[in-house]
N, C-alpha and C positions, 0 to 999 in steps of 0.2 A: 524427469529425475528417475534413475534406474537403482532401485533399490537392492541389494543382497544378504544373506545371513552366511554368517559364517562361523560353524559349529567347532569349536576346538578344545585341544586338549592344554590343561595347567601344569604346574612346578608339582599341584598335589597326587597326577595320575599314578605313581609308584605307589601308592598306598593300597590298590587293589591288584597287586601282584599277589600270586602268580598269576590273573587273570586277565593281565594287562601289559604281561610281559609279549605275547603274541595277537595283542589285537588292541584296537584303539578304544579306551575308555568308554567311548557314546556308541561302541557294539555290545555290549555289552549288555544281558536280557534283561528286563522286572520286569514281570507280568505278560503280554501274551508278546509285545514290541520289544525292539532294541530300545536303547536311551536315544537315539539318533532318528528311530524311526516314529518316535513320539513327536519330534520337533517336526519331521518331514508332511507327518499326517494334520499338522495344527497350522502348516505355511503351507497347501498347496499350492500357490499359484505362485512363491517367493524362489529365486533360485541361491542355491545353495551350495556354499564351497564349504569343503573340509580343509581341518589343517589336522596334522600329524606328527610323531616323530619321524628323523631320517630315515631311521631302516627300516618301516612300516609302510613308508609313502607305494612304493609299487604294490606290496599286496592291496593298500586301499585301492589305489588305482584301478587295481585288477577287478575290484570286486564294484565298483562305482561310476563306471563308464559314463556313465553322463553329469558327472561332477569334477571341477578343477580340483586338484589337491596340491596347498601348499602356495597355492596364488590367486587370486582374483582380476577379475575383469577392468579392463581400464573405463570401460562406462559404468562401473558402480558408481554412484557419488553420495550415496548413503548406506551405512552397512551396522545391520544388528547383528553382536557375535553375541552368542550364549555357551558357556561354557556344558561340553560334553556330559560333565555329571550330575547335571540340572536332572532331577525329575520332571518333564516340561507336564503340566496339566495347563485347564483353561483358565483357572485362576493367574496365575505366572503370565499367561502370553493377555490376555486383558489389562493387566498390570502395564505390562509394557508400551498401551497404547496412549497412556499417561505420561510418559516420560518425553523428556526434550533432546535434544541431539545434543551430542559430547557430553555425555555424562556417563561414569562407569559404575554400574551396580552390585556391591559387594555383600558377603556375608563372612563375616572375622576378618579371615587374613586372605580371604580368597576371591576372585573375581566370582560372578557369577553372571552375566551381560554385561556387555555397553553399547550404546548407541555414539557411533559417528558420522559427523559431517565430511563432505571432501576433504576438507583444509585437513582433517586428521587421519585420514584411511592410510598413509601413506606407513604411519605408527605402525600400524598394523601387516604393510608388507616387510617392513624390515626387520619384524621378530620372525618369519616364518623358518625361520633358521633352530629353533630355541621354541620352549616352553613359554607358553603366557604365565605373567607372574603382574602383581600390584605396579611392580618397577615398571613395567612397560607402557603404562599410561600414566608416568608422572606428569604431572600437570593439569590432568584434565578431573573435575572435580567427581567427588564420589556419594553413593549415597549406599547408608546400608537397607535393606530388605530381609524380608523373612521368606526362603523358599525351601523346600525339600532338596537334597543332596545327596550323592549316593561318595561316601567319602571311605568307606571300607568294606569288604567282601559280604559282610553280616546285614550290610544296609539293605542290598539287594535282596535277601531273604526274608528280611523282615518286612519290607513295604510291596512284598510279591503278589502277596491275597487282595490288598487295598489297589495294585495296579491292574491285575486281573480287571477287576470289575471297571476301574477307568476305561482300560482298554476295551474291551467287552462293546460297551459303549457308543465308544467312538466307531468301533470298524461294523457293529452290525445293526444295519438297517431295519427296524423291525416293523416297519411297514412291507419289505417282504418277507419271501418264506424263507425260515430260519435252517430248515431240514432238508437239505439238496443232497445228504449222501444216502448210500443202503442201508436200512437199520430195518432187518431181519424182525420176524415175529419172537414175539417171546422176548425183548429187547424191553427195561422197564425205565419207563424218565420220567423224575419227580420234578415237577417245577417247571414244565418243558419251555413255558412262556422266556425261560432264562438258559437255554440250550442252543447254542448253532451248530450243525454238521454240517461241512463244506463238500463238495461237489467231489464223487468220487471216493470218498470216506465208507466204509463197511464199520457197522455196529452189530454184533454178532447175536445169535440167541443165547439170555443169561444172563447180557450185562445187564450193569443199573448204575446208570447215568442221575446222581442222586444232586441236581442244585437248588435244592431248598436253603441252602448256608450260602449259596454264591453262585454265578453262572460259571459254564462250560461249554468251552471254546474247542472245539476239533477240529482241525484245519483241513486242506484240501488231502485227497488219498488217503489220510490217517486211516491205519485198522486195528481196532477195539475189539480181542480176542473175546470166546464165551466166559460167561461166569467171572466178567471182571467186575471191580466196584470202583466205578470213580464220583467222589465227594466233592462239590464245588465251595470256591472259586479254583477251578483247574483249567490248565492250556494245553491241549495235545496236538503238536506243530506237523506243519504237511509231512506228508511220508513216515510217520512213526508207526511206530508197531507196539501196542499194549498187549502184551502175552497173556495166556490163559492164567485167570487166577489170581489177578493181579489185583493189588491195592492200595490205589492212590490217595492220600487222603487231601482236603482242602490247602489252595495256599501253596500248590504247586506248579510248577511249567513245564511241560515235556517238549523240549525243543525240535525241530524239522530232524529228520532220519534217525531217532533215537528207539533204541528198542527197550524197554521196559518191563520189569515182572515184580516180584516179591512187593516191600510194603515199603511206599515213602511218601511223607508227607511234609510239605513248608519248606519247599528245595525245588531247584533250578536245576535244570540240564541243559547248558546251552545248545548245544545241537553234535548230530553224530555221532554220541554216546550209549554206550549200552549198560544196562545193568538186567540182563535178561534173565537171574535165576532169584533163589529167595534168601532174605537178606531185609536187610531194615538201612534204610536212608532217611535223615531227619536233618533239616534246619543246614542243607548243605546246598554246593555252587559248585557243581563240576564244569569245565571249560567242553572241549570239541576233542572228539577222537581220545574218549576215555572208556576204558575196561573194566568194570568193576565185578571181581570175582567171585565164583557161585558159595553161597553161606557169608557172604562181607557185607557187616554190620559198624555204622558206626552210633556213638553215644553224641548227644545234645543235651544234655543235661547232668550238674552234677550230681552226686550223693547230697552234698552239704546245702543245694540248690542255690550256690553261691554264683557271683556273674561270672562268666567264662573269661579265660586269659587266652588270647591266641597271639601267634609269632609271624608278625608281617617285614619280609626282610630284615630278619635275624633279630629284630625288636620286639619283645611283649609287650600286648598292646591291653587293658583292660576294655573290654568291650561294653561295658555298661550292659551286657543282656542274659539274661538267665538259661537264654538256648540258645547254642550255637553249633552247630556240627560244622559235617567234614568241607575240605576248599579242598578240589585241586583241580590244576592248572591244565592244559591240553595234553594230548597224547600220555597222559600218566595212567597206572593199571596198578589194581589189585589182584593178589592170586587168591585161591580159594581161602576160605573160610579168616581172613585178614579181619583183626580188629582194633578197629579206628579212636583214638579215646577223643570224649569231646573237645572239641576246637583245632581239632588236627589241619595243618595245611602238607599240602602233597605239591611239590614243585613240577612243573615240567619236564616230559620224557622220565620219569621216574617209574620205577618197576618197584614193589612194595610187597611181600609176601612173609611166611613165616607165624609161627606160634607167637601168641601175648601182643601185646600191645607195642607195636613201634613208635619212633622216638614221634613228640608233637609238631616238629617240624622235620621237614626232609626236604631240602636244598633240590631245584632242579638238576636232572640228570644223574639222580640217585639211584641205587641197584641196592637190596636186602630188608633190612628190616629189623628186630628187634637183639638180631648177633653180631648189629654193625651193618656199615652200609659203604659202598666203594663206588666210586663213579661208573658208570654206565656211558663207555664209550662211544664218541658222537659219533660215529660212523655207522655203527653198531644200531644205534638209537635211530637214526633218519633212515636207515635199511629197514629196519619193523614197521616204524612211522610211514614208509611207504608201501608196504604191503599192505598192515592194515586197512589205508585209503583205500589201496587197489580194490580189495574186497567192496566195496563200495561203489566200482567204475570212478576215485578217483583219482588223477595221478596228483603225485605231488609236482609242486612247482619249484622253478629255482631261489624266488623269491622265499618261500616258506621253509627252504632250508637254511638261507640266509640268515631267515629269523630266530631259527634254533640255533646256528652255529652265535649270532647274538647272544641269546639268552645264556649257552652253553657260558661262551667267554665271562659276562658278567655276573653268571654266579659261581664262578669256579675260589673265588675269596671264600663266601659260605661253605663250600666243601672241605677246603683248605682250611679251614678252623677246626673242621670236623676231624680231620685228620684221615679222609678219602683218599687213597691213592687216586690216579687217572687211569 
């Protein structure tokens, strides 16, 4: 009997747009892993298919070479799907070894696994077409469970310090040596027993690597400029760059090639992001190939310290939490000294600058700020989008254009409310 998992995405993945518009749900960071690379780290030995949306499927492909996307194997004859926004921990996958075959495991209205036998896999290739939704397993009995979920933008922020330390964890061995990069004299670590530097990493003279509130994760190459302070549970991903002066506080992730300075803490950079000058980031989720401009501050809290209201596809959403900052989506940029008011989302390819506060949402492909705002022409937009990579050694692909001229089309309604020319 040949077993498979297969990780996909549901009917509820639009609810973490804009960060979901250009990448599949279970990429998506908490803590030092993707959501997808939690599940991959907990089934070694299980193989593993993705499912996706349509226009997604080649860049997963691109990025997943040694994964089917969109089909599976005709020798599976047993298959655990887990849905993408599953926080997977070991509680959750122990759980699972309790359960019997054909059965689907829910929370509300939303799938969150199922286990099948052959007679039913077949369910399963005929939605690859389409979003997994309850409908797609009518028949097959259900049960509800209690698991952690990542169902909007803020969830990720909020369970980012608690995954830190999960992950932490799981990836380092503490039976070996935790400290394989250069860490300079004059370099101060509290707590070191809860510190890994990976191979290749420079910690410079001055800093102070402080995890006494949580461990800290430096991945491979990372370099940690002098006179920095980082505060655990922090994750600073291979090849980033902590600029001099810098201050991180707990409860953060600095994703692979992101360059970093000024002060943020309880926020996510998923990767290739910068925010290299000084400026205050809190309680925020920036995507990939984001610019954040020197003096751009945003707020996480109100005055009334009321729960925050944010706008996820043109919807206000009460988010039940007292701090929440900025979202936005990839390739989007701040100009200098922009201010962001709490719970603001930034769409995609959007350029944002100008005095006071701009509006709380800004539609992908936006251009201005608080004197109004007009589309930011796609041609115009994927020419920056490809320089900026450039600067990086990356080029862009045809795929990832594909994806923006997507995004571009499907949010052009939201513009058009606004009354954005093109």
């Amino acid at each position: 009997m040949e077993k498979g998992i297969l990780i996909f995405e549901d009917e509820f993945q639009n609810n973490l747009n804009p960060l979901t518009y250009t990448r599949p749900i279970y990429d998506l960071r908490c803590g030092i892993l993707t959501l997808k690379e939690k599940i991959e780290k907990r089934f070694p030995d299980s193989k593993i298919f993705l499912h996706t949306r349509g226009y997604l499927v080649e860049f997963v492909k691109r990025n997943n070479t040694d994964k089917a996307i969109n089909k599976l194997d005709d020798s599976i004859d047993e298959l655990l799907l887990i849905n993408g926004a599953v926080l997977t921990d070991d509680d959750f996958v122990n759980s699972l070894k309790y359960e019997q075959s054909d059965i689907v495991l829910t929370k509300g209205e939303q799938i969150i696994a199922a286990i099948l036998s052959s007679k039913n896999i077949n369910i399963v290739k005929e939605q690859f077409g389409s979003l997994f939704s309850l409908k797609s397993f009518t028949g097959i009995p259900t049960k509800e469970i209690n698991v952690k979920m990542i169902s909007y933008p803020w969830n990720l922020v909020h369970n980012n310090g608690e995954q830190i330390t999960k992950d932490f964890e799981l990836l380092v061995d503490r039976d070996k040596e935790q400290i394989n990069g250069n860490v300079y004299e004059g370099v101060h670590m509290l707590n070191k027993k809860d510190i890994f530097i990976g191979e290749g990493a420079r910690i410079k003279p001055g800093a102070v690597l402080d995890a006494e509130e949580g461990p800290i994760f430096i991945d491979k190459n990372a370099t940690v400029f002098p006179n920095t302070v980082i505060q655990g549970p922090t994750s600073v991903g291979e090849n980033a760059l902590i600029k001099i002066g810098a201050k991180i506080y707990g409860e953060t992730t600095i994703g692979p090639v992101c360059k970093i300075s000024g002060e943020i803490g309880e926020s996510i950079l998923h990767s290739y992001s910068n925010k290299q000058h000084n400026g205050f980031l809190g309680h925020a989720y920036l995507g990939s190939w984001v610019n954040i401009g020197a003096g751009t501050n945003n707020s996480d809290l109100k005055n009334n310290y009321g729960n925050v209201r944010v706008t996820i596809n043109d919807i206000e959403i009460n988010t039940g939490e007292v701090m929440a900052g900025l979202i936005m989506g990839d390739h989007a940029k701040s100009g200098i000294d922009t201010m962001f008011n709490t719970g603001t989302v930034v769409g995609v390819s959007s350029n944002v600058f100008g005095t006071g506060f701009p509006p709380k949402y800004i539609p992908s492909f936006s251009w201005g700020g608080t004197e109004g705002l007009t589309t930011f022409n796609f041609d115009k937009a994927v020419d920056v989008a490809g320089k900026v990579m450039a600067r990086r050694n990356v080029k862009i692909t045809d795929d990832e254009v594909e994806i923006l001229r997507k995004v571009y089309d499907e949010t052009k309604p939201e513009r058009l409310r606004r009354e954005m020319p093109e």
